[in-house]
mmCIF file as gemmi writes it, N, C-alpha and C atoms, coordinates in Angstrom:
data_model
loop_
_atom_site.group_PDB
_atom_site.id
_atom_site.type_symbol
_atom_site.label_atom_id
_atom_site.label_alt_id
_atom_site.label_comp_id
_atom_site.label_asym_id
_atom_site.label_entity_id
_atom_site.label_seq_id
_atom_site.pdbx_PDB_ins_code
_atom_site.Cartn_x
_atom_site.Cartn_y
_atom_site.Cartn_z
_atom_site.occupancy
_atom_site.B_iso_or_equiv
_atom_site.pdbx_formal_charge
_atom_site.auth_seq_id
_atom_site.auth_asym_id
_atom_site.pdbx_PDB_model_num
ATOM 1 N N . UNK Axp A 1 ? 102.189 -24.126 -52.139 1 0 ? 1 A 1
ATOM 2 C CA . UNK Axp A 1 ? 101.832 -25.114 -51.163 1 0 ? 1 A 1
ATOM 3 C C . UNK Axp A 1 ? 100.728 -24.531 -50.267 1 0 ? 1 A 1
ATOM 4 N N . UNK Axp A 2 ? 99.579 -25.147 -50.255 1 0 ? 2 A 1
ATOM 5 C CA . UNK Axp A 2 ? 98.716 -25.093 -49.146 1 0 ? 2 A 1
ATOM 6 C C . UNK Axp A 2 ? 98.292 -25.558 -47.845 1 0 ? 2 A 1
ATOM 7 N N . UNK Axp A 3 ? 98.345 -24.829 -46.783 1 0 ? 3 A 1
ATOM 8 C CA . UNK Axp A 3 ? 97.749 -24.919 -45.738 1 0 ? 3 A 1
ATOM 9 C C . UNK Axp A 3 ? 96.374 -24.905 -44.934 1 0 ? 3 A 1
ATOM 10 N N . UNK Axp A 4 ? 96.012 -26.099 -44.395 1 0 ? 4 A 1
ATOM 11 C CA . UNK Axp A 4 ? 94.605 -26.244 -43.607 1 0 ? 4 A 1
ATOM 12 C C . UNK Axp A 4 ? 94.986 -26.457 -42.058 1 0 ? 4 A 1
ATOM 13 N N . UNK Axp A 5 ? 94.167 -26.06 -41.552 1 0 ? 5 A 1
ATOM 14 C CA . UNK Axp A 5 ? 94.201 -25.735 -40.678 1 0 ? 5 A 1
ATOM 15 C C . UNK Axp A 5 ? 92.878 -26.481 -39.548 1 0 ? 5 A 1
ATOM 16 N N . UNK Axp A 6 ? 92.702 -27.467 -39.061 1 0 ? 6 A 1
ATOM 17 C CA . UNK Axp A 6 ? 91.272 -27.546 -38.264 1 0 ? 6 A 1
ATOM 18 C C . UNK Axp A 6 ? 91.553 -27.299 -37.04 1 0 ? 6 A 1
ATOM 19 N N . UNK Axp A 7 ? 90.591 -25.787 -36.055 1 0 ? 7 A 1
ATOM 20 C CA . UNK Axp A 7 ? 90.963 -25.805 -35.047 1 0 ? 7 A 1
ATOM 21 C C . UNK Axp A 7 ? 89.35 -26.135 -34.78 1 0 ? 7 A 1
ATOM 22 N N . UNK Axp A 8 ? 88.72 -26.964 -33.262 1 0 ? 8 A 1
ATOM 23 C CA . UNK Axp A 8 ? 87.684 -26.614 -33.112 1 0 ? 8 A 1
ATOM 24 C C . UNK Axp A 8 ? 87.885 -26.582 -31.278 1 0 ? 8 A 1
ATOM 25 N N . UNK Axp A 9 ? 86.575 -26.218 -30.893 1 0 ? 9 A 1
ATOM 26 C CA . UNK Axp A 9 ? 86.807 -25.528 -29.812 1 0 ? 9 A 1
ATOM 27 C C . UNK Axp A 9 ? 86.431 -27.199 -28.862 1 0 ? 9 A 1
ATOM 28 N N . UNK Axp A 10 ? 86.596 -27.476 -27.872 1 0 ? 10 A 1
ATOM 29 C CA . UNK Axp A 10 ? 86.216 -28.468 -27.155 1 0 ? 10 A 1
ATOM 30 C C . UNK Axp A 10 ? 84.699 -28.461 -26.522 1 0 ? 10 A 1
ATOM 31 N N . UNK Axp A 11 ? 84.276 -29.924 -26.533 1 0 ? 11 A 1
ATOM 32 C CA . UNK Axp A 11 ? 82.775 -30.109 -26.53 1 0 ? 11 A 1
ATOM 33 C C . UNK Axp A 11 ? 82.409 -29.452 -24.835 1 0 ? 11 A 1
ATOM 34 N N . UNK Axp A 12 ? 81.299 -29.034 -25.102 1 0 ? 12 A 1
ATOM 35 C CA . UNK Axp A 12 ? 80.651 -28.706 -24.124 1 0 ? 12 A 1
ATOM 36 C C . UNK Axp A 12 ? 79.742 -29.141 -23.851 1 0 ? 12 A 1
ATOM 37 N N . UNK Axp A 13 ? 79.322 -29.368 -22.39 1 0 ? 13 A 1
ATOM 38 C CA . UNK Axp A 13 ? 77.964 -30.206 -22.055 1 0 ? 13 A 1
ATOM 39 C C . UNK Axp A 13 ? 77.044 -29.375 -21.585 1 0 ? 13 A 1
ATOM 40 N N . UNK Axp A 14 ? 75.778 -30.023 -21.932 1 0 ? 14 A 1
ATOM 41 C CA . UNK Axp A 14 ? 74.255 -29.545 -21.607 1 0 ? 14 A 1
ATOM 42 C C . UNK Axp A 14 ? 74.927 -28.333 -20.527 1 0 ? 14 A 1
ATOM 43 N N . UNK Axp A 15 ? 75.302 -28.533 -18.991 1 0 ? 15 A 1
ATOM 44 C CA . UNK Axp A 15 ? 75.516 -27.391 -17.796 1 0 ? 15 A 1
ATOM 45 C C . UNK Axp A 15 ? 76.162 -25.923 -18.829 1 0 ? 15 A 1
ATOM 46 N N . UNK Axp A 16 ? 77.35 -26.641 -19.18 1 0 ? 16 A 1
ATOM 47 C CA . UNK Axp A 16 ? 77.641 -24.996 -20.183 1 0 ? 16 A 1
ATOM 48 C C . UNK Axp A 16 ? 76.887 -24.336 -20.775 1 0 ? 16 A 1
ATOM 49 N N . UNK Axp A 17 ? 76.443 -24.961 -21.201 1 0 ? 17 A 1
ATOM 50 C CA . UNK Axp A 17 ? 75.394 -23.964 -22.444 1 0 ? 17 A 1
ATOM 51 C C . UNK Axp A 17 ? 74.088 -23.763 -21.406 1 0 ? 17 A 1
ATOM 52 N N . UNK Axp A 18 ? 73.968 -23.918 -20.274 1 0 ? 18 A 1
ATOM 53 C CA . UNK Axp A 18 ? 72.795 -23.153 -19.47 1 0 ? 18 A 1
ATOM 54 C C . UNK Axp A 18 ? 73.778 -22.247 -18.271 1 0 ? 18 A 1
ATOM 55 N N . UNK Axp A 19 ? 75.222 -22.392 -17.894 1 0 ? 19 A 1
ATOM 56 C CA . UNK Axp A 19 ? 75.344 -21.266 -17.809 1 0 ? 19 A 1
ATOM 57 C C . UNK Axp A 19 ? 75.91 -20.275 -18.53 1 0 ? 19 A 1
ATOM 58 N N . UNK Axp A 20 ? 76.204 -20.475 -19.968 1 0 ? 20 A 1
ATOM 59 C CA . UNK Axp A 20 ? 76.098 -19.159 -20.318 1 0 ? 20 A 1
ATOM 60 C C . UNK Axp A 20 ? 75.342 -18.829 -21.331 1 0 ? 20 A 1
ATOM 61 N N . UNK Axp A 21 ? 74.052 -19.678 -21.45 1 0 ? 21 A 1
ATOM 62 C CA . UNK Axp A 21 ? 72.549 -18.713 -21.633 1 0 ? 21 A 1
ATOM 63 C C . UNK Axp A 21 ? 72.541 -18.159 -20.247 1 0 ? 21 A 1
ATOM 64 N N . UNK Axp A 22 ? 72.199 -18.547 -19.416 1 0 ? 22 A 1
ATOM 65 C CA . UNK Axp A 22 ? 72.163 -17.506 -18.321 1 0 ? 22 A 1
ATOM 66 C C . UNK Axp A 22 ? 72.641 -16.378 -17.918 1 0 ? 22 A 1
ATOM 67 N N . UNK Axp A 23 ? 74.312 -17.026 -17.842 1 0 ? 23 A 1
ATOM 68 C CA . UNK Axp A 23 ? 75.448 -15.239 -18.112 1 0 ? 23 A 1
ATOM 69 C C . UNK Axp A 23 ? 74.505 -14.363 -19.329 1 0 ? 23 A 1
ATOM 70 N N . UNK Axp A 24 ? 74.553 -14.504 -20.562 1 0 ? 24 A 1
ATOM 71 C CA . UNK Axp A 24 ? 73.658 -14.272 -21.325 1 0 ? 24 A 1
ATOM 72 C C . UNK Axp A 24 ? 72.337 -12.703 -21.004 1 0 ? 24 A 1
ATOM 73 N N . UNK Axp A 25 ? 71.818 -14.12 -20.407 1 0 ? 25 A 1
ATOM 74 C CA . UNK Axp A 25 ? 70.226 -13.359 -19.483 1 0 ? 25 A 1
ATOM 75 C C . UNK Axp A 25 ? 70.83 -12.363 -19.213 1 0 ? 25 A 1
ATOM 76 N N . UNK Axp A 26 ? 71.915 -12.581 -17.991 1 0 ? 26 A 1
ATOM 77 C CA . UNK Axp A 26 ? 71.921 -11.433 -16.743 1 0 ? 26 A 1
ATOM 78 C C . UNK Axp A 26 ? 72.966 -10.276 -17.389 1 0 ? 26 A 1
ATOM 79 N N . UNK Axp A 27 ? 73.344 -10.595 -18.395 1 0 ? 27 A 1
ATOM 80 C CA . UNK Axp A 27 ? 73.953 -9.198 -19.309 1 0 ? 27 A 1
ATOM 81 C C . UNK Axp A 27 ? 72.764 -8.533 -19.958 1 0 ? 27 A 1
ATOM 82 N N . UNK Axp A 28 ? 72.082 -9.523 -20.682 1 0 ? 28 A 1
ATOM 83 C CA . UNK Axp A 28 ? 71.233 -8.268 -21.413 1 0 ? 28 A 1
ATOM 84 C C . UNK Axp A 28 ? 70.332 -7.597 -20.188 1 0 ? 28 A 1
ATOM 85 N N . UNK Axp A 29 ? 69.825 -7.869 -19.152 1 0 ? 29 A 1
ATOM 86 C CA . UNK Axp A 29 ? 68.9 -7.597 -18.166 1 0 ? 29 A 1
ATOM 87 C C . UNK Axp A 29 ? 69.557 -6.084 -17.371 1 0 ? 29 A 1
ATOM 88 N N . UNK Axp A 30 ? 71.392 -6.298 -17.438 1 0 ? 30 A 1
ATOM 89 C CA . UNK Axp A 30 ? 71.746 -5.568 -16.771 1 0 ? 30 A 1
ATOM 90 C C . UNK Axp A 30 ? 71.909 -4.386 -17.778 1 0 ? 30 A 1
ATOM 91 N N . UNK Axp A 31 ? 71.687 -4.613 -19.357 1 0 ? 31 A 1
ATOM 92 C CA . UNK Axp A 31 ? 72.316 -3.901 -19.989 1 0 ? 31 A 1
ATOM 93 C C . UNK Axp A 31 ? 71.008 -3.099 -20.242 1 0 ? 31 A 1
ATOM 94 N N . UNK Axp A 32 ? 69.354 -3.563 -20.084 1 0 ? 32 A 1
ATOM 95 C CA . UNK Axp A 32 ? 68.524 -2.881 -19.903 1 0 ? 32 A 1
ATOM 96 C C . UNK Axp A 32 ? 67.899 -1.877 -18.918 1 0 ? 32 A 1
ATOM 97 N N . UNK Axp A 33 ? 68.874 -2.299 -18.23 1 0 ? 33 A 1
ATOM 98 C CA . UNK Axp A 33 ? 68.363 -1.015 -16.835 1 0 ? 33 A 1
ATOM 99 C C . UNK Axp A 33 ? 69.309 -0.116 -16.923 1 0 ? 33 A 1
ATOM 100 N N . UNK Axp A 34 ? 70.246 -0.366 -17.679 1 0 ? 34 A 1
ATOM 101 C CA . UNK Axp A 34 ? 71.161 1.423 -18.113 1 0 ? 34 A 1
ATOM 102 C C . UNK Axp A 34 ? 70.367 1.612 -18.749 1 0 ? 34 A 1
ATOM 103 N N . UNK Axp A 35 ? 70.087 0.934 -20.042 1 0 ? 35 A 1
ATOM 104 C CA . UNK Axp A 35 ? 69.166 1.602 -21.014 1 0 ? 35 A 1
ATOM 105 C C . UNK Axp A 35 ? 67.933 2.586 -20.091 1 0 ? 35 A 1
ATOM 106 N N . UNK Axp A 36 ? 67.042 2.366 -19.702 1 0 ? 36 A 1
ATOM 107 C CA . UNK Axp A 36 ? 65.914 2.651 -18.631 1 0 ? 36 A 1
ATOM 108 C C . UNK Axp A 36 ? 66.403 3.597 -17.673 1 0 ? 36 A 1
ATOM 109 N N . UNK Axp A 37 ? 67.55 3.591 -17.112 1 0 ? 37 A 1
ATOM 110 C CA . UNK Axp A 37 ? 67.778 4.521 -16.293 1 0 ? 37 A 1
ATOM 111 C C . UNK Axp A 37 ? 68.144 5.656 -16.866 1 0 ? 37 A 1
ATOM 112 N N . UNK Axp A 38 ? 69.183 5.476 -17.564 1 0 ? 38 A 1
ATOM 113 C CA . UNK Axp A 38 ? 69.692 6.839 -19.222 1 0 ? 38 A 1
ATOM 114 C C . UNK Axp A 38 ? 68.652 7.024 -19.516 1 0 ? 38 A 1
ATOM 115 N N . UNK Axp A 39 ? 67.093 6.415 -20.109 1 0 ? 39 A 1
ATOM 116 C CA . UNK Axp A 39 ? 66.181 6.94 -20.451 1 0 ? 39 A 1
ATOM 117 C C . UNK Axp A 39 ? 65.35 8.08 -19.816 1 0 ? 39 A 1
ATOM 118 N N . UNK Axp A 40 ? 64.793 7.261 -18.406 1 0 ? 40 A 1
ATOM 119 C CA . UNK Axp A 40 ? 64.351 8.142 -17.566 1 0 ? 40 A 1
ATOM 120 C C . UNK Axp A 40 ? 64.998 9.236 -16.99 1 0 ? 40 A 1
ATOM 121 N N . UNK Axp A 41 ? 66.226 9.473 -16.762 1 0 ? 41 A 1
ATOM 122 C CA . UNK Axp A 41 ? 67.038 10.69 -16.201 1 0 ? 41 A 1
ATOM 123 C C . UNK Axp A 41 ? 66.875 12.007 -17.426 1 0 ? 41 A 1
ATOM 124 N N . UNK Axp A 42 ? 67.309 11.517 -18.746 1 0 ? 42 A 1
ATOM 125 C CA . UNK Axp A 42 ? 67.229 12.348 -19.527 1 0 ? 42 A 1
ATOM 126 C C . UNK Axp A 42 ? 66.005 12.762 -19.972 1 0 ? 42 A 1
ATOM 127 N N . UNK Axp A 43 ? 64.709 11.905 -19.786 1 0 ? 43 A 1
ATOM 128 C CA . UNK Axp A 43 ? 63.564 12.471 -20.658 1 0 ? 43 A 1
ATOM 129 C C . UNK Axp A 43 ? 63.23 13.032 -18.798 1 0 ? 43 A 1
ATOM 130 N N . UNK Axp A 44 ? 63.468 13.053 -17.941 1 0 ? 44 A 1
ATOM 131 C CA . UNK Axp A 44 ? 63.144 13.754 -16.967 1 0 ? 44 A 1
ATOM 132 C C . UNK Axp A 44 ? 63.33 15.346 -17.19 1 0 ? 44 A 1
ATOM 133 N N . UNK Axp A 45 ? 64.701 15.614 -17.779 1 0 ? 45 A 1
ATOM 134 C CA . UNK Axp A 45 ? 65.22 17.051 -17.873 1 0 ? 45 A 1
ATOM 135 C C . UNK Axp A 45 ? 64.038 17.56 -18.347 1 0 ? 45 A 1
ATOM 136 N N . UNK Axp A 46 ? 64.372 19.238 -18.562 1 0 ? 46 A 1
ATOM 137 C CA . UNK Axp A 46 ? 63.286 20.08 -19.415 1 0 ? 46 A 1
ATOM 138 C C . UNK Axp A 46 ? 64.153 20.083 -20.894 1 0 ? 46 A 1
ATOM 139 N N . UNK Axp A 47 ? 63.437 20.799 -21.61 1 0 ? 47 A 1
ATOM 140 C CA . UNK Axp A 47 ? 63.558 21.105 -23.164 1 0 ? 47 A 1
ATOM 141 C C . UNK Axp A 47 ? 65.362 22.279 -22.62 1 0 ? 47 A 1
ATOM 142 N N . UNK Axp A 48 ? 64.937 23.148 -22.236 1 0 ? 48 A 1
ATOM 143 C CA . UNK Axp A 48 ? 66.119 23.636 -21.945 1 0 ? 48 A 1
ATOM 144 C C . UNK Axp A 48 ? 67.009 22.984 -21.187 1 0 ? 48 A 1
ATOM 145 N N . UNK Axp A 49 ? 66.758 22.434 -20.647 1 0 ? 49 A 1
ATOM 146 C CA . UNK Axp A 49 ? 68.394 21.164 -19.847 1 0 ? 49 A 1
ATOM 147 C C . UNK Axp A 49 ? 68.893 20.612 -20.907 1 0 ? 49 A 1
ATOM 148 N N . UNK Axp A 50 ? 68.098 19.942 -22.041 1 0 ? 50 A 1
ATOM 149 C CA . UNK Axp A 50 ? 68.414 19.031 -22.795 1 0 ? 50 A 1
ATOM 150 C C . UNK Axp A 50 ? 69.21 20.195 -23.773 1 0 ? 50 A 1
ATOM 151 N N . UNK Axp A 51 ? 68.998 20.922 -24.217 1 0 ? 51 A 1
ATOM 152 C CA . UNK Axp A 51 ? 69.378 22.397 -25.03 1 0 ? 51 A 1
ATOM 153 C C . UNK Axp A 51 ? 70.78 22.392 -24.401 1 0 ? 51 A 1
ATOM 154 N N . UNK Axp A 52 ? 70.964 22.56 -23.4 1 0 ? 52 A 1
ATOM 155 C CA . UNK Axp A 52 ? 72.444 22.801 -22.799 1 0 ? 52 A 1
ATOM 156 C C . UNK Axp A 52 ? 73.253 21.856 -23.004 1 0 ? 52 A 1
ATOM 157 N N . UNK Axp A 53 ? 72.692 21.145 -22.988 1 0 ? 53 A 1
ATOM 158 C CA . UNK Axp A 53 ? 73.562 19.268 -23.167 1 0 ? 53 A 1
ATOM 159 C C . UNK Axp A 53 ? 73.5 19.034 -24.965 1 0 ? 53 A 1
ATOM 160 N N . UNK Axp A 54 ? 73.377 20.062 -25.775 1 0 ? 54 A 1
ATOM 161 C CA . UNK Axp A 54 ? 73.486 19.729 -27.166 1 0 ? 54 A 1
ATOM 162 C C . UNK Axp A 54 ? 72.406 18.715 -27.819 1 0 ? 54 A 1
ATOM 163 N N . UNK Axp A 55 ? 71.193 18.467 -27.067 1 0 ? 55 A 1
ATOM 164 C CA . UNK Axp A 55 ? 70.404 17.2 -27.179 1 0 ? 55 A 1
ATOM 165 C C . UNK Axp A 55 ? 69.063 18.309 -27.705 1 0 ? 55 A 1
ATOM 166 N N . UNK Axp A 56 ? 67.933 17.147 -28.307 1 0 ? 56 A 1
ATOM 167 C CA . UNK Axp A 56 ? 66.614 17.234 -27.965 1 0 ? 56 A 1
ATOM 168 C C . UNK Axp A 56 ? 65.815 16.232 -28.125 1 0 ? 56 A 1
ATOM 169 N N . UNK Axp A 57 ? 64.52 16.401 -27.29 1 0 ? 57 A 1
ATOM 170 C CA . UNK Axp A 57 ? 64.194 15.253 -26.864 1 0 ? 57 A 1
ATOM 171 C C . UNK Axp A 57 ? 63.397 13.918 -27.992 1 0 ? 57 A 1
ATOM 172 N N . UNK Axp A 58 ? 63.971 14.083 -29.349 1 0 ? 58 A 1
ATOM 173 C CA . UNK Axp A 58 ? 64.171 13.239 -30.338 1 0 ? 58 A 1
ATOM 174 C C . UNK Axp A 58 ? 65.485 12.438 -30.06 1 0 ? 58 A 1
ATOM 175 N N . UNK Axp A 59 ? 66.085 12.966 -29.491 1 0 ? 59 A 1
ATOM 176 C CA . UNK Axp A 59 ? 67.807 12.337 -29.181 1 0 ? 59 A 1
ATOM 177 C C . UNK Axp A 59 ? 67.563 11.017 -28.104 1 0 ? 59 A 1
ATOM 178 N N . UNK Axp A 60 ? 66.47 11.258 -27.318 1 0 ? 60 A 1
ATOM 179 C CA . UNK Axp A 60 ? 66.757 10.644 -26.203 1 0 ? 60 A 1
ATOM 180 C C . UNK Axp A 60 ? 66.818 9.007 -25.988 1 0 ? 60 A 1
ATOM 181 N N . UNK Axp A 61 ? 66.174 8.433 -27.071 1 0 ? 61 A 1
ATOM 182 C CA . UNK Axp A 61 ? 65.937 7.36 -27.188 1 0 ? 61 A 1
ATOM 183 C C . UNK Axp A 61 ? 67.276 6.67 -27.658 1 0 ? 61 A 1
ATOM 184 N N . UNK Axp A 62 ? 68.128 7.797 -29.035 1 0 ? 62 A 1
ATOM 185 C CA . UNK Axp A 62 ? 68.913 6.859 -29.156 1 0 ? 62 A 1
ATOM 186 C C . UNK Axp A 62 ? 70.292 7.237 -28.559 1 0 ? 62 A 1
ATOM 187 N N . UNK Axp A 63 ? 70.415 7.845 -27.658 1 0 ? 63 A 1
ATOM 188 C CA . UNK Axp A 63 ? 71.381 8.054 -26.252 1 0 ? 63 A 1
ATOM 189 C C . UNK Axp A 63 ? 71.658 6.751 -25.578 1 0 ? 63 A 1
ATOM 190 N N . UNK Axp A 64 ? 70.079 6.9 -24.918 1 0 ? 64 A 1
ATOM 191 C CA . UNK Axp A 64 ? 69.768 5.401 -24.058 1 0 ? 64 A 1
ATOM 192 C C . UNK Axp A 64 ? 70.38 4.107 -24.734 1 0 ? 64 A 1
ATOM 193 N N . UNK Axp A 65 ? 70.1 4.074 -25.928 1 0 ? 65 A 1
ATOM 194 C CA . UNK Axp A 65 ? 70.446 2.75 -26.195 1 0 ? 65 A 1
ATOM 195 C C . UNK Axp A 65 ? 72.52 2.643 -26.545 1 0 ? 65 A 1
ATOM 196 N N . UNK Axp A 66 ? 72.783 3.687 -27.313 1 0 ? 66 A 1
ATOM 197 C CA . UNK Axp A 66 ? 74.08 3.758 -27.509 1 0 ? 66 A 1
ATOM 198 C C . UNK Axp A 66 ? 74.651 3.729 -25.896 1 0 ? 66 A 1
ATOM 199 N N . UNK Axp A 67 ? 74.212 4.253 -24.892 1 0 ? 67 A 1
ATOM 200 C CA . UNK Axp A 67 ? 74.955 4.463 -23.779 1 0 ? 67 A 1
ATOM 201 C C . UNK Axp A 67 ? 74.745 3.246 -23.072 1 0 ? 67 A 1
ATOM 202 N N . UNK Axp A 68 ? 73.825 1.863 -23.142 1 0 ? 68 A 1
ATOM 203 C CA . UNK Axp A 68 ? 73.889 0.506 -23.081 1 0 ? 68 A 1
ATOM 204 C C . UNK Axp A 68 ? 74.251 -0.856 -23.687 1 0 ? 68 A 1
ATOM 205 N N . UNK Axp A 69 ? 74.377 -0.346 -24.926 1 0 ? 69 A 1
ATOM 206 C CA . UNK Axp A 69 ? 74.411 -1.365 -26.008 1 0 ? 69 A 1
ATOM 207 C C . UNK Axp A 69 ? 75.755 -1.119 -26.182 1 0 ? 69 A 1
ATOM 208 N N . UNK Axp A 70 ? 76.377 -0.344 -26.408 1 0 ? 70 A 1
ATOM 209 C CA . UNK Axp A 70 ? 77.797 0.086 -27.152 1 0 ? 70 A 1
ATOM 210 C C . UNK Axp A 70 ? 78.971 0.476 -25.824 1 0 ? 70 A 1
C-alpha cells in the first residue's frame, strides 16, 4: 500500500518575499565584513606571525571565507 503525501507551505505575499530578500541582503552584507575583517587582520600579520598560527599567507584567503561562510 502506498502513501502520498501533499504538504505545501502557505502563500505568501509580495511584503514577504521583500522582507526576506532583505533579511537575505543584511546576512550576506554582515557575513562579508567577517569575511574582510578575518581578511585584513590576518594578511596584516608578518610571515612569521602567520608561521606560529600554522598558516601561510596562501591560507589567508581561504580562512576568511571558511570563518564567514561556514
Amino acid at each position: 500500500m502506498a502513501f502520498a503525501t501533499d504538504i505545501r507551505a502557505a502563500e505568501t505575499g509580495i511584503l514577504d518575499r521583500i522582507i526576506a530578500a532583505y533579511k537575505g541582503l543584511v546576512e550576506r552584507h554582515e557575513q562579508y565584513k567577517v569575511y574582510c575583517a578575518t581578511f585584513n587582520e590576518l594578511n596584516a600579520l608578518s610571515g612569521r606571525d602567520l608561521a606560529d598560527l600554522g598558516m601561510n599567507r596562501s591560507m589567508i584567503s581561504d580562512i576568511a571565507l571558511e570563518a564567514a561562510y561556514k
